[in-house]
KOLNU-836576 format. One record per residue (C-alpha): residue in one letter; x, y, z negated; residue number from 1. Coordinates in steps of 0.5 Angstrom, whole numbers, m for minus. Each point is the difference from the previous one (the first is absolute). Last residue first. Layout:
<residuo->a | xx->X | yy->Y | zz->Z | num->NUM>
...
***
This chain:
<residuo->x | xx->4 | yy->29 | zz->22 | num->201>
<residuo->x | xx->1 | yy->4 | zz->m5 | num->200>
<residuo->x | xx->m3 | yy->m4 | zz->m5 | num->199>
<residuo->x | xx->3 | yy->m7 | zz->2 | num->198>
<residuo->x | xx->6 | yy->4 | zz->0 | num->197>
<residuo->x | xx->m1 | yy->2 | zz->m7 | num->196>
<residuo->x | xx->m3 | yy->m6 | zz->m3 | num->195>
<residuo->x | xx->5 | yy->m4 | zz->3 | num->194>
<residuo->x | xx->6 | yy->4 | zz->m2 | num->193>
<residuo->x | xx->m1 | yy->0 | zz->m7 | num->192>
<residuo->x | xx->m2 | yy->m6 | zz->m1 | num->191>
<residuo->x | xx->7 | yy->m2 | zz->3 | num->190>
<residuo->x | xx->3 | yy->5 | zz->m3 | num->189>
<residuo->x | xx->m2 | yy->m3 | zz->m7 | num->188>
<residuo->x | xx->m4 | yy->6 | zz->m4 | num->187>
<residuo->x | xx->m6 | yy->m4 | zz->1 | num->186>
<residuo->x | xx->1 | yy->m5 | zz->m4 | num->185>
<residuo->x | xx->2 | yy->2 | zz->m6 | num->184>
<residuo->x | xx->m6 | yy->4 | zz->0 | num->183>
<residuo->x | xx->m4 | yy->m6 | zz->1 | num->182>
<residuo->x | xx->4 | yy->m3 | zz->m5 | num->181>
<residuo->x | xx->m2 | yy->4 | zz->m5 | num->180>
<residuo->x | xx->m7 | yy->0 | zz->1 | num->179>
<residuo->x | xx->0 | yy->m7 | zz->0 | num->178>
<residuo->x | xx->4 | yy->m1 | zz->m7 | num->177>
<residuo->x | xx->m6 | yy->5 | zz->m2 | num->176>
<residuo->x | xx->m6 | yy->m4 | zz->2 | num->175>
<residuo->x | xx->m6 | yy->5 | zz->m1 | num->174>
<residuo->x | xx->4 | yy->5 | zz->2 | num->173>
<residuo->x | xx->m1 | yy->m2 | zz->7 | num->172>
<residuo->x | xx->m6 | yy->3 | zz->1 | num->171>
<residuo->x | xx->m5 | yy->m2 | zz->5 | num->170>
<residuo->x | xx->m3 | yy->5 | zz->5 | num->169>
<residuo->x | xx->m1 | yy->m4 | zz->5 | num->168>
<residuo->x | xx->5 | yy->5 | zz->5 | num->167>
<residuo->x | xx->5 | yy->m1 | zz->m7 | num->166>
<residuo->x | xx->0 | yy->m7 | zz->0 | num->165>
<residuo->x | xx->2 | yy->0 | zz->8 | num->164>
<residuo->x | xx->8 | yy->0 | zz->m2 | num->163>
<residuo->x | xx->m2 | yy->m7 | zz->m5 | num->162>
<residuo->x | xx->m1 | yy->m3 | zz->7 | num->161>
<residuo->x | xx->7 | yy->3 | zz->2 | num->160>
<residuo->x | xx->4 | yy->m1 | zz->m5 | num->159>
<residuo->x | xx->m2 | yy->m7 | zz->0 | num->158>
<residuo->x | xx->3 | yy->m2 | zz->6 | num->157>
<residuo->x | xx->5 | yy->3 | zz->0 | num->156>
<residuo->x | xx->2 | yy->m4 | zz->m7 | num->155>
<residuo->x | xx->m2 | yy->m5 | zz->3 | num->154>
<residuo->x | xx->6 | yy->1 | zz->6 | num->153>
<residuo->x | xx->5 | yy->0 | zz->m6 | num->152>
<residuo->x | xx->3 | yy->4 | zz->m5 | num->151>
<residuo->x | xx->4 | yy->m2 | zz->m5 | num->150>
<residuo->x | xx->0 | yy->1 | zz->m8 | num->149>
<residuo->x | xx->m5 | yy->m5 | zz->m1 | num->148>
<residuo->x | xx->m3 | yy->m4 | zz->6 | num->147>
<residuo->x | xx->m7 | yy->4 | zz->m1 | num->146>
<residuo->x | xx->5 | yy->6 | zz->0 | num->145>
<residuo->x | xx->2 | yy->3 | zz->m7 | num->144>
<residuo->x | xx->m2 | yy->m6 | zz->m5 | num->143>
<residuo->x | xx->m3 | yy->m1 | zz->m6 | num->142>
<residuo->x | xx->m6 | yy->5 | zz->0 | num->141>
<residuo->x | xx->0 | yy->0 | zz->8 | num->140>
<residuo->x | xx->m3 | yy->m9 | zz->m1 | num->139>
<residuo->x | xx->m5 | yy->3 | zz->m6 | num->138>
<residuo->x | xx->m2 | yy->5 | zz->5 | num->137>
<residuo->x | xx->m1 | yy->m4 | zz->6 | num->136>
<residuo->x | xx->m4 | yy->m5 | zz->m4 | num->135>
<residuo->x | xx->m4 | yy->4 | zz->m2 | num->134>
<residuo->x | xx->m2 | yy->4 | zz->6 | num->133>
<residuo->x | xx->m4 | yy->m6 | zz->2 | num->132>
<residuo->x | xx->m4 | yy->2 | zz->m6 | num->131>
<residuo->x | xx->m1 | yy->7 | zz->2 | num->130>
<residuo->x | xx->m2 | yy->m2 | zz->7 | num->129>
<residuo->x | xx->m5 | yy->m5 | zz->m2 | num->128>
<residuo->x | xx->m3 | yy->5 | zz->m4 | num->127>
<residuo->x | xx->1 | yy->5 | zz->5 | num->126>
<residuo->x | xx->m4 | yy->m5 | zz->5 | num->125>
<residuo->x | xx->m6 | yy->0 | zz->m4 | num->124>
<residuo->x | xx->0 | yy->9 | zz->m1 | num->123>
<residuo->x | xx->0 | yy->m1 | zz->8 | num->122>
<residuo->x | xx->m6 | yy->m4 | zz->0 | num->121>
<residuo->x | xx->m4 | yy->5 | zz->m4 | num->120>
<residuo->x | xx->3 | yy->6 | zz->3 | num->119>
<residuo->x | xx->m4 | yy->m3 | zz->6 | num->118>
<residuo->x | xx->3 | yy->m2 | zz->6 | num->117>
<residuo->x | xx->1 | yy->2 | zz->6 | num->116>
<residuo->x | xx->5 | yy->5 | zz->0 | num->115>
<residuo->x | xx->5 | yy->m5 | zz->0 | num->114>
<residuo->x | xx->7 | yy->3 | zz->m3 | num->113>
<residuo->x | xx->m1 | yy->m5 | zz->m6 | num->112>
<residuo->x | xx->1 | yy->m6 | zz->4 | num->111>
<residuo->x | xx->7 | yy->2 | zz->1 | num->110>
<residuo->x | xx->2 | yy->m1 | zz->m7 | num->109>
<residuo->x | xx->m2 | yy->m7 | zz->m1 | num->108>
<residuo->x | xx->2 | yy->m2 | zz->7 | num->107>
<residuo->x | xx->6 | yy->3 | zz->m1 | num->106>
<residuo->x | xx->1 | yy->m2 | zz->m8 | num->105>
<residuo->x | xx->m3 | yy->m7 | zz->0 | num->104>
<residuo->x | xx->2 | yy->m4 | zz->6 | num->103>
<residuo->x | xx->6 | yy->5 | zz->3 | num->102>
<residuo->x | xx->3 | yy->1 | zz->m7 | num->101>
<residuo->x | xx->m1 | yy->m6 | zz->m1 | num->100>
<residuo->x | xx->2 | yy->m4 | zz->6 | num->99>
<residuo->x | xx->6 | yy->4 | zz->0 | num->98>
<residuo->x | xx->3 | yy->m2 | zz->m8 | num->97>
<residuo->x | xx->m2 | yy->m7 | zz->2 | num->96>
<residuo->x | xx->5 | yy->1 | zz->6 | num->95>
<residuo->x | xx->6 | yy->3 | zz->m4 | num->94>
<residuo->x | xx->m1 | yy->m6 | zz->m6 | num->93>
<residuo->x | xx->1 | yy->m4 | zz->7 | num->92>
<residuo->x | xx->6 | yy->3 | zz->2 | num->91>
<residuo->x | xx->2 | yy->m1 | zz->m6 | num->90>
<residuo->x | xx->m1 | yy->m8 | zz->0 | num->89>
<residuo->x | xx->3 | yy->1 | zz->6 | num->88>
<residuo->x | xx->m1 | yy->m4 | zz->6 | num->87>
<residuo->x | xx->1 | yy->8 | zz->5 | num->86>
<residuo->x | xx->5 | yy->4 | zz->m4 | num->85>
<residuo->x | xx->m2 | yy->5 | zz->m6 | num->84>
<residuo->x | xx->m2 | yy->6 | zz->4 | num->83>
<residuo->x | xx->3 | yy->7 | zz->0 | num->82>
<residuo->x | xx->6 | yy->m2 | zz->m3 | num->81>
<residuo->x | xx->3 | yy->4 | zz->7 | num->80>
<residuo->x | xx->6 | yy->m5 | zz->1 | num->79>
<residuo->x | xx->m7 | yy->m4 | zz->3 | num->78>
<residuo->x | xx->0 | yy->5 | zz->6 | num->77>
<residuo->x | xx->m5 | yy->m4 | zz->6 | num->76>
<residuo->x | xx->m3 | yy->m2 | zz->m7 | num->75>
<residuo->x | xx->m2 | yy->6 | zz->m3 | num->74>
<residuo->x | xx->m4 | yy->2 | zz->7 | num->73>
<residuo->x | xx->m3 | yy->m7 | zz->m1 | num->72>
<residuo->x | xx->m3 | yy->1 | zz->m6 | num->71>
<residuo->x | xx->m3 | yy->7 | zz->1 | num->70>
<residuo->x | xx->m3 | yy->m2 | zz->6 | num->69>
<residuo->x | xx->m4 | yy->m7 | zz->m3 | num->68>
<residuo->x | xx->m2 | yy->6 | zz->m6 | num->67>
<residuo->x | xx->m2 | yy->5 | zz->4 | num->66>
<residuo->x | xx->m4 | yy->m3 | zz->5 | num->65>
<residuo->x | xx->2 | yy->m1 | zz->8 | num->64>
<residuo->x | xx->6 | yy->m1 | zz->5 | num->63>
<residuo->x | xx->0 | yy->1 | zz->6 | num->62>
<residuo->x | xx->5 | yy->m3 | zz->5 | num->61>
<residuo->x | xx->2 | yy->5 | zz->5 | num->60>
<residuo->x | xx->8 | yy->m3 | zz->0 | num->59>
<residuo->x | xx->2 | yy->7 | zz->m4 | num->58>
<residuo->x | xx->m5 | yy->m1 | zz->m5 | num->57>
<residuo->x | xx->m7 | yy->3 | zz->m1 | num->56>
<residuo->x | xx->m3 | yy->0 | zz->m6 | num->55>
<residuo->x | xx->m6 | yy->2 | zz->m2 | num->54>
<residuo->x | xx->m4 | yy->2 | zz->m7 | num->53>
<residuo->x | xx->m5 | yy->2 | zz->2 | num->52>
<residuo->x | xx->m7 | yy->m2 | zz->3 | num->51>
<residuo->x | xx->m3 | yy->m2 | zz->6 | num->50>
<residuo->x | xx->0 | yy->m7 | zz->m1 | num->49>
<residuo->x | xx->2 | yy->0 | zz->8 | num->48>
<residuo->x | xx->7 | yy->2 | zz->m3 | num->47>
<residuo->x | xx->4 | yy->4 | zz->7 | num->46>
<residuo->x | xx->m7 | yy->0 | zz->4 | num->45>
<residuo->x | xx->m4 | yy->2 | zz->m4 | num->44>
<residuo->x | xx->5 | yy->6 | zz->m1 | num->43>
<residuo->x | xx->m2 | yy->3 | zz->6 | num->42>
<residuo->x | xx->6 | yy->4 | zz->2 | num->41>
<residuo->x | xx->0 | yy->8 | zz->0 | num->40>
<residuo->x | xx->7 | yy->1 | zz->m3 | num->39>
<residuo->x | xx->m3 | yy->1 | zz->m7 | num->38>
<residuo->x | xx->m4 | yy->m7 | zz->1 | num->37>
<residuo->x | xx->m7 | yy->0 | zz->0 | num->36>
<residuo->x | xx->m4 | yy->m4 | zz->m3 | num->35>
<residuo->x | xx->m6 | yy->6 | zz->1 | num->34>
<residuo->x | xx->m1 | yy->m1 | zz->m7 | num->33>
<residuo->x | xx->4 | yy->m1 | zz->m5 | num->32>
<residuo->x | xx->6 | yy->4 | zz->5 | num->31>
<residuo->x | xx->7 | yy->m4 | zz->0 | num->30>
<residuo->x | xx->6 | yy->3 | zz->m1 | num->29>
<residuo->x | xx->6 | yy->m2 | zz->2 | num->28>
<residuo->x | xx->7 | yy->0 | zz->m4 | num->27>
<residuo->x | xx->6 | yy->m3 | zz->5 | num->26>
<residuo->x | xx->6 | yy->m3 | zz->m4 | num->25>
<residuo->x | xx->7 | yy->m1 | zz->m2 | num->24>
<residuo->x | xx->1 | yy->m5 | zz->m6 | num->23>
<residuo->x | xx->3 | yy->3 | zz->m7 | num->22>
<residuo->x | xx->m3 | yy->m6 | zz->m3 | num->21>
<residuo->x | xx->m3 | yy->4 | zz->m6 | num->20>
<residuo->x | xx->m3 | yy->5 | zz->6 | num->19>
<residuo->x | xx->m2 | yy->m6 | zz->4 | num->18>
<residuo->x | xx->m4 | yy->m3 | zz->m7 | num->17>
<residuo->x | xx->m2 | yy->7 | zz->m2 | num->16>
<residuo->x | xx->m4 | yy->0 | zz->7 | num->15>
<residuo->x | xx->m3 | yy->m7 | zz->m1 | num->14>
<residuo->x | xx->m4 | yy->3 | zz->m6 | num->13>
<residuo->x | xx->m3 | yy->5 | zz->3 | num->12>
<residuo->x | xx->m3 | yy->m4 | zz->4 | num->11>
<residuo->x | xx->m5 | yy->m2 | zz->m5 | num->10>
<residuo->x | xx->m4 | yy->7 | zz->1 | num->9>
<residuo->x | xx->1 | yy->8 | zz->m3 | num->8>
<residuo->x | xx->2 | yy->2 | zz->8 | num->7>
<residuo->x | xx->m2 | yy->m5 | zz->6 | num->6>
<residuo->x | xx->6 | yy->m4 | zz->4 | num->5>
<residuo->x | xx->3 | yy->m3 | zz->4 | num->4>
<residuo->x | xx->8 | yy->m3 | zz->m1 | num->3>
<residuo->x | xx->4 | yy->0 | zz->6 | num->2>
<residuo->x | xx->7 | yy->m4 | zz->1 | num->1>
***
């Protein structure tokens, strides 16, 4: 299995998940601009969208976008507990959960990294971050993981999206219980191997 790559992105959040599964695979970066990968090839040609995350499988199958990548990963090893099972209304629960993330934090957030607009447009886009943020705060004020004492690939993926805040400049001290955990977080060997392969790579 391969999993390309771009430092500080979403595809961070796919290499916690395989390091939590304990899977064996290859780490490729890609260069944002030329999309070129690490071993020489066009990118374009593996994931016409052009952007990461990716994964390929060992059958030659491509797979892309966070949160359809992370849950299947899960599901290829369901004892994991990373994903609730496939028609469950926790499985469901875990989706909402991903959409969020996906819908109003990423976008929300990575939005700001535009250096197009204006400081007035951005500060628009702040307030909505920090109302959206809200929800996530009140959710980590009760429970140790989105899911509550258990880690899940939601819980990937959110560590990774609030990873980017400090490159904005936002200070997470505003919401306490999410602080707390994304140190939590980051102390996990999965994490912690993630961001210093993906680092050092």
């Amino acid at each position: 299995m391969k999993l390309y790559y771009i430092p500080y992105t979403c595809s961070l959040s796919p290499d916690i998940v395989l390091r939590e599964l304990g899977v064996d695979f290859d780490l490729i970066r890609v260069d944002k601009e030329s999309k070129r990968t690490a071993d020489g090839r066009d990118f374009l040609q593996i994931n016409p969208k052009g952007y990461v995350a990716a994964v390929e499988l060992d059958n030659g199958e491509v797979l892309t976008e966070g949160p359809a990548i992370i849950q299947y990963l899960a599901d290829q090893y369901p004892e994991s507990g990373l994903a609730p099972a496939n028609g469950t209304l926790a499985r469901t629960r875990l989706q909402e959960w991903l959409n969020y993330i996906t819908s109003e934090l990423h976008h929300g957030s990575a939005v700001l990294f535009n250096d197009f607009l204006s400081d007035e447009v951005k500060a628009k886009f702040r307030l909505k971050l920090d109302e959206r943020m809200r929800i996530v705060e009140a959710r980590l004020a009760e429970h140790e993981y989105l899911f509550g004492e258990r880690f899940s690939v939601a819980d990937a993926y959110l560590f990774t999206v609030l990873s980017w805040f400090k490159f904005l400049g936002i200070d997470l001290a505003t919401w306490p219980a999410t602080q707390r955990y994304l140190r939590a977080t980051a102390r996990r060997p999965s994490v912690r191997d993630a961001l210093m392969g993906q680092s050092a790579a």
